[in-house]
Backbone as CSV, one residue per row, in Angstrom:
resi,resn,N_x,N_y,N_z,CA_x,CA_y,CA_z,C_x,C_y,C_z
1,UNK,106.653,-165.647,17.070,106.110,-166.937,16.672,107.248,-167.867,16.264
2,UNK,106.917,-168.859,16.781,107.697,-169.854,16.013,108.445,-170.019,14.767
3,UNK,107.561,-169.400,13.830,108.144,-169.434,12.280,108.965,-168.456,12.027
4,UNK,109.188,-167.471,12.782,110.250,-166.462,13.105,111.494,-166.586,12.685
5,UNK,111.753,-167.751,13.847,113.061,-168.609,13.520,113.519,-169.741,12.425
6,UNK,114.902,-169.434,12.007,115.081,-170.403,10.862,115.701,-172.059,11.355
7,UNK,116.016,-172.283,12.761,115.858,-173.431,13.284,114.850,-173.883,14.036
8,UNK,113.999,-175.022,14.022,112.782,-175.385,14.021,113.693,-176.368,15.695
9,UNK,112.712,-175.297,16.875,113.071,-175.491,18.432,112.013,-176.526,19.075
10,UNK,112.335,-177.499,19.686,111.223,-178.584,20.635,111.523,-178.363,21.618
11,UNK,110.457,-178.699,22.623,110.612,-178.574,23.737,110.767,-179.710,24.235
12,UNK,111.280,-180.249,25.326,111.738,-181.421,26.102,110.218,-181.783,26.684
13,UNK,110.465,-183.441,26.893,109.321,-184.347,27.129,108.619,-183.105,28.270
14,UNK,107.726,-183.458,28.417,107.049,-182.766,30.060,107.627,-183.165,31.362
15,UNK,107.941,-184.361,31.189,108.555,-184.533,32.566,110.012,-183.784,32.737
16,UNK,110.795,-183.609,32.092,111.735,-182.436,32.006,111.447,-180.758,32.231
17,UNK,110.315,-180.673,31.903,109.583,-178.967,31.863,109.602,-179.082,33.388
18,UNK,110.079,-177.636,34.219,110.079,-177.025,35.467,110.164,-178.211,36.090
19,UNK,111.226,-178.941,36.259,111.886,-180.155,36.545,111.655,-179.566,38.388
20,UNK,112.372,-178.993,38.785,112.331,-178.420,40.417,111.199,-178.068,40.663
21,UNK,110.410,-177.394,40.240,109.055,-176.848,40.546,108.355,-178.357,41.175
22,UNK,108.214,-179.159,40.601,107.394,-180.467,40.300,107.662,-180.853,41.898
23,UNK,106.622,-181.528,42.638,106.164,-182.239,43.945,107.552,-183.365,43.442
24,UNK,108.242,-183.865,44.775,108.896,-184.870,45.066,110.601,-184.250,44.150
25,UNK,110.399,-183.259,43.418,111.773,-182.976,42.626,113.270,-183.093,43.865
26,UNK,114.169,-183.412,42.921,115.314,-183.460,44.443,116.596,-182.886,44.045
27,UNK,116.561,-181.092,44.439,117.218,-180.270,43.793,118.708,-180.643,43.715
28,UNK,119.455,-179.958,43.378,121.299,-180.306,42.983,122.034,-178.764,42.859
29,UNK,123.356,-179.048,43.003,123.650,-177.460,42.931,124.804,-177.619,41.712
30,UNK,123.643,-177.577,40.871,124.003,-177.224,39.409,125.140,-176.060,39.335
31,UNK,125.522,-175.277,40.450,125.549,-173.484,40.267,127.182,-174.213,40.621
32,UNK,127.446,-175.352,40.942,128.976,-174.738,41.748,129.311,-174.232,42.398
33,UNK,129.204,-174.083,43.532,129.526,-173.428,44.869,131.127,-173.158,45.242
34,UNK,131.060,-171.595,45.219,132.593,-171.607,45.305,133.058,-170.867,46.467
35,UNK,131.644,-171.894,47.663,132.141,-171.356,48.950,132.893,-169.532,49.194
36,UNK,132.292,-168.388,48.472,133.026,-167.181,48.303,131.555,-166.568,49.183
37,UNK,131.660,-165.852,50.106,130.637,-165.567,51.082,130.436,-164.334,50.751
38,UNK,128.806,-163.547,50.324,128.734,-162.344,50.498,129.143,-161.481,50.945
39,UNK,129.162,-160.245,50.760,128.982,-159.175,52.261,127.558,-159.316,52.432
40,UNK,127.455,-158.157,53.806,126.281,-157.950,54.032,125.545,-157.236,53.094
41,UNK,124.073,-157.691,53.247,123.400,-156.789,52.554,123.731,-155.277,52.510
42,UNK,123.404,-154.672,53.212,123.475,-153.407,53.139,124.498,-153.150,52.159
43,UNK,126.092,-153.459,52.267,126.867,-153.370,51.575,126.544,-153.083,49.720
44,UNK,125.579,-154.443,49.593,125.756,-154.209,48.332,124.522,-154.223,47.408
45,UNK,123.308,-153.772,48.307,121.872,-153.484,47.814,122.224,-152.346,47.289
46,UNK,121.037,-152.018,46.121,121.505,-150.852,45.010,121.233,-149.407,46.033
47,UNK,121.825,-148.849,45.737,122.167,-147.176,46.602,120.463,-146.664,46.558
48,UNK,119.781,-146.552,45.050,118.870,-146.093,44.892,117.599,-146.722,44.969
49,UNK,117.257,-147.686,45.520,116.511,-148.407,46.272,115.918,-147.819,47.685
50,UNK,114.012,-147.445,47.403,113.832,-146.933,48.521,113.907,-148.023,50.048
51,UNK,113.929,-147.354,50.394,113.500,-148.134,52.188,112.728,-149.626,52.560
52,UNK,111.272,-149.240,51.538,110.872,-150.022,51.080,111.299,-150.927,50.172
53,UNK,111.926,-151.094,49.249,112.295,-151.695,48.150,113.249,-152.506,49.140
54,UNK,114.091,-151.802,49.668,115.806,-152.296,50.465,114.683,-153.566,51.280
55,UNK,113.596,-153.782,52.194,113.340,-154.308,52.988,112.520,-155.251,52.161
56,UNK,111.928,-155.279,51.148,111.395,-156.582,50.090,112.510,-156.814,49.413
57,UNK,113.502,-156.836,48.990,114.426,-157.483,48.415,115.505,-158.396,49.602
58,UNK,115.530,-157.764,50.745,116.156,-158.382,52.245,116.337,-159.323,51.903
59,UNK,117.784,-160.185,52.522,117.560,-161.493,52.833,116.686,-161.761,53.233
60,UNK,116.097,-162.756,53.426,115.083,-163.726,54.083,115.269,-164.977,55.021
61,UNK,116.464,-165.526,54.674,117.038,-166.100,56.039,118.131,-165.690,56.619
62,UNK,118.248,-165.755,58.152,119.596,-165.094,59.005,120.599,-166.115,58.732
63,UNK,121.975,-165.181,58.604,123.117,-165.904,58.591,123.513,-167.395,59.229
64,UNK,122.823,-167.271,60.775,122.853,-168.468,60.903,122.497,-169.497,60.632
65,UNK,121.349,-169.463,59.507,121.033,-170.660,58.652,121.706,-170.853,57.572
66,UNK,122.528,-169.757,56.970,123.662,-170.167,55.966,124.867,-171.001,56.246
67,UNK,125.236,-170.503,57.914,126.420,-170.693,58.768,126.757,-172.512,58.842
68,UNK,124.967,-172.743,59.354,125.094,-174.113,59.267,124.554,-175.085,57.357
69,UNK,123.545,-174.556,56.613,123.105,-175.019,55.470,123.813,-174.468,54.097
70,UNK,124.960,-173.693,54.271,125.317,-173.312,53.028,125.961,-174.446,52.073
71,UNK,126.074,-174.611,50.832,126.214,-175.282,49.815,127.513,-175.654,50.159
72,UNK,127.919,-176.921,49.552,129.461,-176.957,49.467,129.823,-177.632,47.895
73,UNK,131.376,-177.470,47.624,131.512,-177.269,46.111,130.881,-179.277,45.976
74,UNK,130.542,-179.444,45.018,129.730,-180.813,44.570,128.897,-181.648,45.718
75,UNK,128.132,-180.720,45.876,127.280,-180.430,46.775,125.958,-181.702,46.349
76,UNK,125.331,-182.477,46.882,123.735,-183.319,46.830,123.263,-182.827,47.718
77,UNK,121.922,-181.815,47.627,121.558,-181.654,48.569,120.540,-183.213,49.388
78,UNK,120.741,-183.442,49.968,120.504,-184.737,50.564,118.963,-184.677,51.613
79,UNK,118.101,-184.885,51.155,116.434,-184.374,51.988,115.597,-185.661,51.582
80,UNK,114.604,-185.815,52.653,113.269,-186.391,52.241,112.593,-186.083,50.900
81,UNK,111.902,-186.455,50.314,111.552,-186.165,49.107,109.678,-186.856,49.273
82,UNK,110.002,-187.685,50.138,108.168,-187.904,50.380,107.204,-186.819,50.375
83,UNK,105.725,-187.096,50.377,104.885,-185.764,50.410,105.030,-185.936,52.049
């Protein structure tokens, strides 16, 4: 609970709450991109991960959509934002 704590925490207006989630949001790469390229999966999915597990955790897009869409360092990602 709240009263838990001995500094008294607010939360930011609503329009700040799940800022990206929100229709029309226009993401940024907060993260810094330091252009440093994975290995492959296989490489470095956990050893003890069944078969199953290895194939729901998978990438989800092929390299060649990184090849051409990967981040660059101060990066805007630059998109439509209309519905």
């Amino acid at each position: 609970a709240a009263s838990d704590f001995e500094q008294v925490f607010y939360y930011a207006e609503d329009y700040h709450q799940q800022y990206l989630a929100k229709p029309g949001a226009r993401p940024y790469c907060s993260a810094q991109p330091q252009e440093v390229p994975l290995p492959p999966y296989s490489e470095w999915a956990p050893a003890d991960f069944s078969e199953e597990a290895r194939e729901r955790h998978a990438p989800k897009l092929p390299e060649a959509f990184w090849d051409k869409h990967a981040p660059t360092p101060h990066c805007v990602i630059r998109a439509p934002h209309d519905p």
